[in-house]
PAMI-911374 format. One line per 4 residues: number of its first residue (from 1); their letters; for each residue x, y negated, z negated of C-alpha. Coordinates in Angstrom, 1 decimal, decimal comma, m for minus. Example, Ala and Ser with C-alpha at 12.3 -4.5 7.8 and 13.67 -1.06 7.14 Angstrom:
BEGIN
1> AS> 12,3/4,5/m7,8  13,7/1,1/m7,1
//
This chain:
BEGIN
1> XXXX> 28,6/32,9/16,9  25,4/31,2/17,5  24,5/27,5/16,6  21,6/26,1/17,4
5> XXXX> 21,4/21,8/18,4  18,9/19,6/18,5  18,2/16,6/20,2  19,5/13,1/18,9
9> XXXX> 16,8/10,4/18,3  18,7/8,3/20,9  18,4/11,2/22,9  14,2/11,3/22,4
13> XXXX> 14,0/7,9/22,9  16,1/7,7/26,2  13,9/10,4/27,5  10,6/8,5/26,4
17> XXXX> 12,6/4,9/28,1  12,8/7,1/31,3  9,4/8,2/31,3  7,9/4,8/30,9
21> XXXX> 10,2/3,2/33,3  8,8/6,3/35,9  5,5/5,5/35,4  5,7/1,9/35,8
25> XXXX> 7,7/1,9/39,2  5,6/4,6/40,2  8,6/7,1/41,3  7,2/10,7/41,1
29> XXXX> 3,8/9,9/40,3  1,5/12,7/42,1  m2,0/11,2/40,4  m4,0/8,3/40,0
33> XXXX> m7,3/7,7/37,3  m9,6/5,2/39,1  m11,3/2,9/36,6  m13,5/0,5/37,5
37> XXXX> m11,9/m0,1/40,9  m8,3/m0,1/39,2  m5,8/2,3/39,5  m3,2/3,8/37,2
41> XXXX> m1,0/6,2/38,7  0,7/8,6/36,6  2,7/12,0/36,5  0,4/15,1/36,2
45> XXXX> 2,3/17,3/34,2  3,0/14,5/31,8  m0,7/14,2/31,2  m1,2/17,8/30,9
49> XXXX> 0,8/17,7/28,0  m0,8/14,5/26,5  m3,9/16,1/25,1  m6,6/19,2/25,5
53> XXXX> m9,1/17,2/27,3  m6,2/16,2/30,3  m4,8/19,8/29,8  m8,0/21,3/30,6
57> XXXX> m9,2/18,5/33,2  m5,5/19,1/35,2  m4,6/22,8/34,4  m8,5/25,2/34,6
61> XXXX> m10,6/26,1/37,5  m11,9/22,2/37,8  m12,6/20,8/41,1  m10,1/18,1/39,8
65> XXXX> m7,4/19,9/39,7  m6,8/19,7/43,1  m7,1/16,1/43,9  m4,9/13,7/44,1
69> XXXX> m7,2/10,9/42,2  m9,5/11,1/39,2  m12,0/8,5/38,4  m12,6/8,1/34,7
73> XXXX> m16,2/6,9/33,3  m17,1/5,6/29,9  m13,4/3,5/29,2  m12,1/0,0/29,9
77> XXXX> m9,4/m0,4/32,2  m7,0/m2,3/29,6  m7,7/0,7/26,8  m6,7/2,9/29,3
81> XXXX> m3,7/0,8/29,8  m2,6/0,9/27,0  m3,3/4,4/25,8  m1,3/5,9/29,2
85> XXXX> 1,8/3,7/28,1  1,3/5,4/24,7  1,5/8,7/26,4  4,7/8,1/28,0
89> XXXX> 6,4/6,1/25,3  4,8/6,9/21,8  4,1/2,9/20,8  1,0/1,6/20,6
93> XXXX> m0,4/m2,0/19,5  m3,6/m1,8/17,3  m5,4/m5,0/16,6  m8,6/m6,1/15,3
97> XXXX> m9,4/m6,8/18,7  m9,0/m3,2/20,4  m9,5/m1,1/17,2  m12,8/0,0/17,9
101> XXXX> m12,6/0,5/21,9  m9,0/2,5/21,2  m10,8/4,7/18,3  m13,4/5,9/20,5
105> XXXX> m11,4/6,2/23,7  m8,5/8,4/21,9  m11,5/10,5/20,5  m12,9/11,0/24,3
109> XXXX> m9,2/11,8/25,4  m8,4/13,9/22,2  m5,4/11,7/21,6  m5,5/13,0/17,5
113> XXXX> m2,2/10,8/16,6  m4,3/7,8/18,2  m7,4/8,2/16,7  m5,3/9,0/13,0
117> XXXX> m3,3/5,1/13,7  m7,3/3,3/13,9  m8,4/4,7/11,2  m5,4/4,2/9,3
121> XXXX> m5,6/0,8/10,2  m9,3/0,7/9,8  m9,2/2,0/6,0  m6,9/m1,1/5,5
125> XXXX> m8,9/m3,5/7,2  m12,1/m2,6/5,0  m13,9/m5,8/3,9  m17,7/m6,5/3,1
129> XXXX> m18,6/m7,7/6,7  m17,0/m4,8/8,5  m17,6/m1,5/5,9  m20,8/m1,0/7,1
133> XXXX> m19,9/m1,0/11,0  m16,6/1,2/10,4  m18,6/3,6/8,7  m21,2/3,9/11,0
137> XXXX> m18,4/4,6/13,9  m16,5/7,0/11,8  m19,7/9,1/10,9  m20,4/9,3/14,8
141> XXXX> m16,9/10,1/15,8  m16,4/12,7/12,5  m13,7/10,5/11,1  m14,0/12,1/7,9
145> XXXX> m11,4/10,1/6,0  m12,3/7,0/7,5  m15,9/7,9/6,2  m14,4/8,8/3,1
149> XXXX> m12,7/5,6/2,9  m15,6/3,1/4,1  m17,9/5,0/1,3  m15,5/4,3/m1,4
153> XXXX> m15,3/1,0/m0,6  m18,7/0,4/m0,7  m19,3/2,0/m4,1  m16,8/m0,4/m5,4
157> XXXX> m17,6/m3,4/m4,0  m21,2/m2,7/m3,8  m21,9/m6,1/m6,2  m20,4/m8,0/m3,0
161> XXXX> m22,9/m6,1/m0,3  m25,7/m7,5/m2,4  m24,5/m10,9/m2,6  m23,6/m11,6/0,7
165> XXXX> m26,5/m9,7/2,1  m24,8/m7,2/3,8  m26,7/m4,7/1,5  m29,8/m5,0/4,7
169> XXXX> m27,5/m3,6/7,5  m26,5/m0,5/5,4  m28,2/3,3/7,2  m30,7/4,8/5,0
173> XXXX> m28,9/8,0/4,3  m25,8/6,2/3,4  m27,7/3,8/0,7  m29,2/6,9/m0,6
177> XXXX> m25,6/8,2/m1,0  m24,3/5,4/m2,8  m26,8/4,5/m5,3  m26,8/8,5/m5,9
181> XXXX> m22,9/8,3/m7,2  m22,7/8,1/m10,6  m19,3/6,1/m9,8  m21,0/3,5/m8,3
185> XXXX> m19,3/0,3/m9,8  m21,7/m2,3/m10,9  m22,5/m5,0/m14,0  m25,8/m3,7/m14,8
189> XXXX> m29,0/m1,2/m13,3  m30,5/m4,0/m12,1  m28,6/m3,8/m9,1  m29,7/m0,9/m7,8
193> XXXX> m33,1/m1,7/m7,9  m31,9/m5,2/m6,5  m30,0/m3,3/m3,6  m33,0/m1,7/m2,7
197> XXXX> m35,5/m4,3/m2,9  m33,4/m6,4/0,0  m33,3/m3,6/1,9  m37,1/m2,4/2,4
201> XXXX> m37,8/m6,2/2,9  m35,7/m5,9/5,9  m36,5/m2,7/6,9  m40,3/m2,0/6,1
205> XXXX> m40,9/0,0/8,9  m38,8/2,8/7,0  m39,6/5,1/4,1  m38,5/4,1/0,7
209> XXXX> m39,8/5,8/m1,3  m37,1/8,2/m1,9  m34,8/5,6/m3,2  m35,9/5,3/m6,2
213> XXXX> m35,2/8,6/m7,7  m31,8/7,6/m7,9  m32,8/4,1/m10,1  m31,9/4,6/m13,6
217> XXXX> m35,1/2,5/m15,0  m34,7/3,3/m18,4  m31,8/0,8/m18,0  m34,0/m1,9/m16,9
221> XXXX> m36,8/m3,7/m18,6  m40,1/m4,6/m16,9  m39,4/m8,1/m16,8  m36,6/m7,8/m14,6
225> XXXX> m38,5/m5,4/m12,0  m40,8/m8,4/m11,8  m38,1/m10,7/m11,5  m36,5/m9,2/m8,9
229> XXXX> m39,2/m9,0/m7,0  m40,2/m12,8/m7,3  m36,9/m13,2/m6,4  m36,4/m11,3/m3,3
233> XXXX> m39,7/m13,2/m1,8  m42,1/m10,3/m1,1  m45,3/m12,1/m1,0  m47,8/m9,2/0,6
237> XXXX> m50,1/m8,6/m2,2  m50,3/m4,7/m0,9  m47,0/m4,0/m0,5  m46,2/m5,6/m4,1
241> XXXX> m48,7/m3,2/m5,4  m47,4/m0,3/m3,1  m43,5/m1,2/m4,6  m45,1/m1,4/m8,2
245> XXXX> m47,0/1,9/m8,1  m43,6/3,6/m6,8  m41,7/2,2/m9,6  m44,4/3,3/m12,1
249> XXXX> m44,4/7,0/m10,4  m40,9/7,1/m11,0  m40,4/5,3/m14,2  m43,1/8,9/m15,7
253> XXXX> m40,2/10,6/m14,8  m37,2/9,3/m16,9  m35,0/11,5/m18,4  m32,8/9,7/m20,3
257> XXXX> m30,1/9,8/m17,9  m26,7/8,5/m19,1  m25,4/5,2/m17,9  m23,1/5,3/m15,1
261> XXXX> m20,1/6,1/m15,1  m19,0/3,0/m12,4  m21,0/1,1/m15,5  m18,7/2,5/m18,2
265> XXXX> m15,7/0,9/m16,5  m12,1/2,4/m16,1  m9,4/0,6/m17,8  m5,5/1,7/m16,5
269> XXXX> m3,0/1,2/m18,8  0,4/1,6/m17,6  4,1/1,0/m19,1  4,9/m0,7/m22,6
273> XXXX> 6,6/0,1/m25,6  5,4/2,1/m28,2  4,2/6,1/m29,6  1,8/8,4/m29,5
277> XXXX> m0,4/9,0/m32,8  2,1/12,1/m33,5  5,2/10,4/m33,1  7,3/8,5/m35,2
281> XXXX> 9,8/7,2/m32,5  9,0/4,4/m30,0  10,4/4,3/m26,7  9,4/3,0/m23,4
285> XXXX> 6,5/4,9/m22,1  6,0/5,9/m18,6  2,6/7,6/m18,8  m0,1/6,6/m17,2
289> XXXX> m3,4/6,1/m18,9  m7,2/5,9/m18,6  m9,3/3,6/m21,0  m13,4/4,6/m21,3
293> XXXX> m14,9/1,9/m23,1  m18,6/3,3/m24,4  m21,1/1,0/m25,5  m24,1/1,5/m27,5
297> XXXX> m26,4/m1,7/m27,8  m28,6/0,2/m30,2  m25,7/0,9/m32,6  m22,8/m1,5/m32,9
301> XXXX> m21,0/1,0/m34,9  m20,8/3,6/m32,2  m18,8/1,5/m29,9  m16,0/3,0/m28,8
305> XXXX> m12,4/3,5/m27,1  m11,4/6,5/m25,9  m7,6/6,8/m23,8  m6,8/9,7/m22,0
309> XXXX> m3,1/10,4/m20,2  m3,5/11,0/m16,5  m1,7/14,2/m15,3  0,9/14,1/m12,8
313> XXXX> 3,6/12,1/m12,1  4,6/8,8/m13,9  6,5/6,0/m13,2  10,2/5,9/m12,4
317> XXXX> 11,2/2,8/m14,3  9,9/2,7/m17,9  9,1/m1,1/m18,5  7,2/m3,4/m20,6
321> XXXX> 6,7/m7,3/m20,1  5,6/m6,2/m16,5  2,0/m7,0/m15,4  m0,1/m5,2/m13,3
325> XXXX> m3,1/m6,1/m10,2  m5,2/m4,5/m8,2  m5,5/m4,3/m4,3  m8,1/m2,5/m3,2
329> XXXX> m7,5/1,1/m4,7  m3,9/0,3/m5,3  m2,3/m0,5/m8,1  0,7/m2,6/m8,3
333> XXXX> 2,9/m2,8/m11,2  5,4/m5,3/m11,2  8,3/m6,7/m12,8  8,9/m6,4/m16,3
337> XXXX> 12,2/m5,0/m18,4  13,7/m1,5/m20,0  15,8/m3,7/m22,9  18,9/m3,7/m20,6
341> XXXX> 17,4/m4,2/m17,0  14,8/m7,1/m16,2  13,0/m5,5/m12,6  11,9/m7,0/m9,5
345> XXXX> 11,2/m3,3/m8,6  7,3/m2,1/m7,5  5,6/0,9/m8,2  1,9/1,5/m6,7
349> XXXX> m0,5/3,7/m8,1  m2,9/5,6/m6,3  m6,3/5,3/m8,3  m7,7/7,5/m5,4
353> XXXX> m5,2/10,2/m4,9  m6,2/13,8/m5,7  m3,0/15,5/m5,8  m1,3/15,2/m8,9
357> XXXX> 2,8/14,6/m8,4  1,5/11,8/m5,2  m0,1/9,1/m7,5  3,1/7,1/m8,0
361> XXXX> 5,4/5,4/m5,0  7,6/2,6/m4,7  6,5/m0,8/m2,8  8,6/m3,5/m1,7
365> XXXX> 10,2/m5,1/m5,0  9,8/m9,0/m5,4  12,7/m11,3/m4,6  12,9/m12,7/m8,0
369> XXXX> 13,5/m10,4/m11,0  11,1/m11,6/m13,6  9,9/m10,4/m17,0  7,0/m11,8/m19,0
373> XXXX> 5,5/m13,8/m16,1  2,3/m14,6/m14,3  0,9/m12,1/m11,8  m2,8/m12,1/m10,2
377> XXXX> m4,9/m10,7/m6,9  m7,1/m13,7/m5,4  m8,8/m11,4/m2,8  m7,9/m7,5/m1,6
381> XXXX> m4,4/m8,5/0,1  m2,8/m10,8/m1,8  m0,7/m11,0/m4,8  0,9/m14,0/m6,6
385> XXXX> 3,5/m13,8/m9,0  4,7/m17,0/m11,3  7,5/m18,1/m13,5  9,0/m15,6/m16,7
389> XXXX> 12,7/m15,5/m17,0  15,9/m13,4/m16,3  17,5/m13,3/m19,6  18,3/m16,8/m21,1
393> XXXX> 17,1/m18,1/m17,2  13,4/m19,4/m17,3  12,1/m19,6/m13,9  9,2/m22,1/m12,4
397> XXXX> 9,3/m20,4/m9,2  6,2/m18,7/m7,6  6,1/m15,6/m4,9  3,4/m14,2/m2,5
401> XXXX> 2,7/m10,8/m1,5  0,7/m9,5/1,5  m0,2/m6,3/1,4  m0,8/m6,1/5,2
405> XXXX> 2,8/m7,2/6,0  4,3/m5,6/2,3  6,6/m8,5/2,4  7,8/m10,9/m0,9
409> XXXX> 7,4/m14,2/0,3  9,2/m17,0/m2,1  6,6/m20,3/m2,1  7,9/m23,5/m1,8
413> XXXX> 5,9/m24,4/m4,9  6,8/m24,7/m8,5  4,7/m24,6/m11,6  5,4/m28,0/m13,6
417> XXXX> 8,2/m26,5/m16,0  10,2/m23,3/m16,0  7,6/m20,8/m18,6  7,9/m17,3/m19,4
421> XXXX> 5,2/m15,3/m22,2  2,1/m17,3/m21,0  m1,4/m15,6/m20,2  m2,1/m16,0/m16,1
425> XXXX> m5,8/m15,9/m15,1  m7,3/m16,7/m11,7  m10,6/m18,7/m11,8  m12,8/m20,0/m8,8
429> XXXX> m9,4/m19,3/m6,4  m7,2/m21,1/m8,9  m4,3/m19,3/m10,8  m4,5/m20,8/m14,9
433> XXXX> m1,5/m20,4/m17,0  m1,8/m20,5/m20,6  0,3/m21,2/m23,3  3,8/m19,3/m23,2
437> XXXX> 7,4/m20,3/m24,4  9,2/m23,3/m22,9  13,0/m23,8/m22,2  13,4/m24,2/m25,9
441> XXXX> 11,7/m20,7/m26,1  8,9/m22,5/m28,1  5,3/m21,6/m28,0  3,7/m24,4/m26,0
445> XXXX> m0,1/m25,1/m26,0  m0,3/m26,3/m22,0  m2,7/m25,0/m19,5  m1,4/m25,2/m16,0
449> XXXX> m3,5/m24,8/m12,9  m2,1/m23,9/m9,5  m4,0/m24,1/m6,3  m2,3/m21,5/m3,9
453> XXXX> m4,7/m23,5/m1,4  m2,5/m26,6/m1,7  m0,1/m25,7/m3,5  m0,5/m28,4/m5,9
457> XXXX> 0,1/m27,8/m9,6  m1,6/m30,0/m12,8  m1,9/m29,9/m16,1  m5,3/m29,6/m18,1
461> XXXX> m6,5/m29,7/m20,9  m4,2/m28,6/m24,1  m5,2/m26,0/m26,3  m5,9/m26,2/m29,9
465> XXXX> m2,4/m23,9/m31,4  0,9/m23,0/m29,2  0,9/m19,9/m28,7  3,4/m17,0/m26,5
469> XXXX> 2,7/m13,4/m25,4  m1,1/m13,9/m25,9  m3,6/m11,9/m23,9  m6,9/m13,3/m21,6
473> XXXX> m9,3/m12,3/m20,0  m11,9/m13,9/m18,1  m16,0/m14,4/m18,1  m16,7/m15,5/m14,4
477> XXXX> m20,3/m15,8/m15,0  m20,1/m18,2/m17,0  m16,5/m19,7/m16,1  m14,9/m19,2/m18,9
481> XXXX> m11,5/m17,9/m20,1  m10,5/m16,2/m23,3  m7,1/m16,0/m25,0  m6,2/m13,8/m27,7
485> XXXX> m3,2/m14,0/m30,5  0,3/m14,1/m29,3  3,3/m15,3/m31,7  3,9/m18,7/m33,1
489> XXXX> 7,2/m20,5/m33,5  8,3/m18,6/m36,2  7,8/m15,1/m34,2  4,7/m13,9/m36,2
493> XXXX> 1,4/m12,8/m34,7  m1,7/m14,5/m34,5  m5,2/m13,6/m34,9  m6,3/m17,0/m33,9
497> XXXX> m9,0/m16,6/m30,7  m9,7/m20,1/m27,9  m12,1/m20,0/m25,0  m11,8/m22,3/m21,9
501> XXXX> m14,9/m23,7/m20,8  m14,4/m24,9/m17,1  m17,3/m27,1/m17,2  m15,6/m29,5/m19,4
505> XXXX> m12,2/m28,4/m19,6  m12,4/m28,0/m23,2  m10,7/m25,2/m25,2  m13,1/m24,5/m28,2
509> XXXX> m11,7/m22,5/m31,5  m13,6/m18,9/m32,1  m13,9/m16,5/m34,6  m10,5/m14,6/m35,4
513> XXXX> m9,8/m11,4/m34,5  m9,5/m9,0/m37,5  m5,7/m8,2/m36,8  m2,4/m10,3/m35,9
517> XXXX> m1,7/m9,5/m32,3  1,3/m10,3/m30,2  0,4/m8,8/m26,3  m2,3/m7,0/m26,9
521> XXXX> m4,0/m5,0/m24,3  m7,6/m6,9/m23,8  m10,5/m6,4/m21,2  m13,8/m7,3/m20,6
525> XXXX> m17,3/m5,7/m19,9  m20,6/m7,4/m20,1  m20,9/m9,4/m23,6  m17,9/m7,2/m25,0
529> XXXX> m14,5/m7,8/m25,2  m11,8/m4,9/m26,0  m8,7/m5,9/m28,2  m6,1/m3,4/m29,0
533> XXXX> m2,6/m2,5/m29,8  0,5/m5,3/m30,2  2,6/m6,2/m32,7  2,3/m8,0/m35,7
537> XXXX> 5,4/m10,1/m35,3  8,4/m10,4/m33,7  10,9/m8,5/m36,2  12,7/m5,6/m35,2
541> XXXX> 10,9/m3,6/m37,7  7,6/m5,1/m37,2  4,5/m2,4/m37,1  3,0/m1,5/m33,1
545> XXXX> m0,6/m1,1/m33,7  m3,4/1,4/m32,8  m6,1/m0,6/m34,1  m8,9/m2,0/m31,7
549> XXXX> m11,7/m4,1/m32,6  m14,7/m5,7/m30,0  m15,6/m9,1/m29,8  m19,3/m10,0/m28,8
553> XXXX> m19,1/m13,0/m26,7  m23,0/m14,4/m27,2  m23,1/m13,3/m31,0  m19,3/m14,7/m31,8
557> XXXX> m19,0/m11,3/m33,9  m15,8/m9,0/m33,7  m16,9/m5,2/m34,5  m13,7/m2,6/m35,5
561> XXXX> m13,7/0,5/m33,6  m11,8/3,0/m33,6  m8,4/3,5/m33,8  m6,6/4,6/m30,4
565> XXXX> m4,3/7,5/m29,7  m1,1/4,9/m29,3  0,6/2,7/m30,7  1,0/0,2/m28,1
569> XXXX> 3,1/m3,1/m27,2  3,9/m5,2/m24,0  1,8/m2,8/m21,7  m0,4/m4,0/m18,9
573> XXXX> m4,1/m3,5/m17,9  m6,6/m3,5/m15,2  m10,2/m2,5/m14,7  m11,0/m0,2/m11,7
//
């Protein structure tokens, strides 16, 4: 009989403890690297089997191979340092600090694992003021997934690169990618052309003329190109005229290309309660879904909403009453109930993944189980979660999540009164509750504000109906939030529309949507707002709707679309 044994993990990690203690005592080491006039002596068999490059520097015909010291050009001692203890014990300690230095030392020494841990931790350390430098590293190193990554960010935060600035600093080739990639995410054409302006002013000395194939300027009116360039601050009469004779050489060529698709948006729609067109029995749905919003300026009429069901795997909880944010390319879909269970459960989807049955995975679930409450993102780590209730438990409570730690954190700030079913915004780094149900489970017409800053919580200005399970959606342009339906006291849906103007902290009454709605799905683009699905009233028996309609926020005019392919209730959405 033969049975073949492996080694314990205690066993491993003995061997790797022995190792390490060996190297640093120094018994048995019969090598040293000299860097920089210090000395790190070391075991050469154990470096042979480290990596290619020492296996070929200790093991072929090199005049190295038979001395008993090595000096090492082109690394810092403490990189080496700390890349020789990871030889002998497998740990390593990455910080924003070493990062760099580590990625391009482990690339020199071919330690793969190394190299695969910074850019791991490179990809999630992607903000505006770095992108730029990470993906110039990982294009000289052939980091292809870090490239990957830092070019994704870009497209969608490309808004932010102008903004800031950063748009200057960006390589040639690599802004000719971008603004190439027809899922480049931004508000309107006009950026592009924007993007490019700021960067010839600060790089005239190269071409760029070859930029502006990719400018859609059938998208942007000649008033704006003048605009722009007033606003910029180009003030050389010739190279205004050189820049206007470019644009007018390219603008004879327009061929009615269609907008982008990073223009057209992507709404997710996850979870809720509800059918598909075909189907006469609701049920929890765990599909995932993909919202195109087309707009037509030309032809009100033509607007439309088209939902697709993303293939592959789904969720493993069914849920509505959940809510959903975005970090990054992540989704998180929190919270929420099945009828029997209220969750404190996470699932993250992958808006980036390519393989079908590897969208979905569990995250760390929230301390509190909580159902119709407040979730938002106030940057690309963080996640704040506020009030709903556990069954006949209302909750004031709020929790914080950091995506770099994954931990729940419970804050040791409450919202004024325990409130579940009430619309949760963020606005100029404030978190803004609206309306909900009170301990009484009465609609309430309060607007809370929380400052996550100081964790200080007020009330504001009241709006003009209670309402619960309404929907919002915010204009940060102009500062102003939106709420849609929800129920009244007597469980019946409204149609009944308020915005919040910051300026004053006024709500103002508008125009009524066309159908009751209790939780709708809403979202923004542009002028337009997107209103579909909910409920009519609370009743068992009450209809789930399919029906959509537009609001235009600067004509105050709601426009009915089409119908969509679900009937849909206490789902949650998010713009990507």
């Amino acid at each position: 009989m033969r049975v073949p044994y492996t080694s314990s993990t205690s066993q491993i990690n003995k061997f790797l403890q022995n190792l390490n203690d060996y190297l640093d005592s120094g018994i048995y080491c019969d090598l040293t690297f000299i860097i920089a006039y210090e000395k790190f002596p070391c075991h050469r068999i154990i470096l042979a089997s480290a990596s290619p490059y020492f296996q070929a520097l200790l093991t072929h015909r090199f005049k190295e191979n038979d001395l008993n010291s090595i000096e090492l050009r082109d690394i810092e001692p403490q990189i080496f340092s700390l890349l020789l203890h990871y030889i002998y014990s497998g740990k390593i300690d990455i910080d924003n600090n070493n990062v760099h230095d580590i990625l391009i030392a482990s690339d020199m020494l071919q330690l793969d694992e190394v190299a695969q841990f910074c850019c791991h931790y490179l990809s999630i350390s992607l903000n505006e003021t770095n992108v730029i430098d990470i993906w110039k590293i990982a294009d000289e190193l052939g980091c292809s997934s870090l490239k990957e990554n830092a070019e994704h960010y870009i497209l969608t935060n490309f808004c932010n690169l102008i903004k800031f600035n950063i748009i200057k600093s960006i390589p040639h080739n690599l802004l000719i990618k971008i603004i190439s990639n027809d899922d480049l995410i931004i508000d309107n054409e006009e950026q592009v052309l924007e993007a490019i302006l700021i960067w010839y002013y600060h790089n005239h000395e190269q071409s760029f003329g070859q930029l502006f194939d990719s400018v859609r300027f059938e998208y942007i009116s000649k008033e704006h190109q003048k605009k722009i360039l007033h606003q910029i601050g180009f003030e050389n009469p010739s190279i205004i005229h050189r820049i206007e004779q470019v644009i007018t050489n390219r603008e004879c060529r327009i061929n009615n290309s269609p907008v982008r698709r990073g223009m057209r948006q992507t709404c997710y729609l996850f979870g809720g309660y509800g059918s598909n067109i075909d189907d006469d029995n609701s049920h929890l749905l765990t599909a995932s879904y993909r919202c195109h919003f087309d707009i037509n300026d030309s032809s009100p009429s033509s607007h439309s909403i088209e939902i697709e069901q993303i293939p592959g795997d789904e969720m493993r909880y069914p849920r509505m009453h959940h809510q959903i944010a975005a970090l990054g390319s992540f989704i998180y879909t929190v919270g929420g109930e099945d009828g029997d269970n209220i969750f404190n459960s996470v699932e993250i989807f992958d808006s980036l993944s390519k393989v079908h049955n590897e969208k979905w995975r569990q995250g760390n679930s929230m301390i509190t189980p909580r159902c119709n409450f407040g979730l938002v993102s106030l940057d690309s780590t963080t996640l704040y979660a506020l009030g709903g209730h556990i069954g006949a438990d209302i909750t004031s409570s709020i929790e914080m999540f950091n995506s770099q730690t994954g931990q729940w954190i419970v804050l040791p700030y409450k919202l004024k009164s325990p409130c579940y079913g009430f619309a949760c915004v963020q606005l100029n780094g404030l978190i803004i509750c609206i309306g909900g149900s009170c301990i009484f489970n009465l609609p309430v017409k309060t607007t809370e504000i929380f400052n996550p800053r100081t964790g200080q919580s007020y009330l504001c200005t009241d709006m003009n109906e209670a309402r619960t399970l309404c929907s919002a959606c915010i204009d940060d342009e102009h500062e102003k939030i939106y709420v849609f339906g929800g129920a009244d006291a007597n469980g019946n849906g409204l149609r009944s529309v308020e915005a919040y103007n910051s300026s004053d902290c006024r709500w103002y009454k508008l125009p009524s949507m066309l159908f009751n709605r209790i939780s709708p799905c809403v979202y923004r683009i542009g002028y337009y707002i997107f209103v579909f699905g909910g409920r009519t009233s609370l009743a068992h028996n009450s209809e789930i709707l399919n029906t959509a309609e537009i609001y235009h926020i600067e004509k105050k005019t709601w426009i009915r679309t089409n119908d969509v392919p679900i009937h849909i209730y206490g789902a949650a959405t998010v713009l990507r």
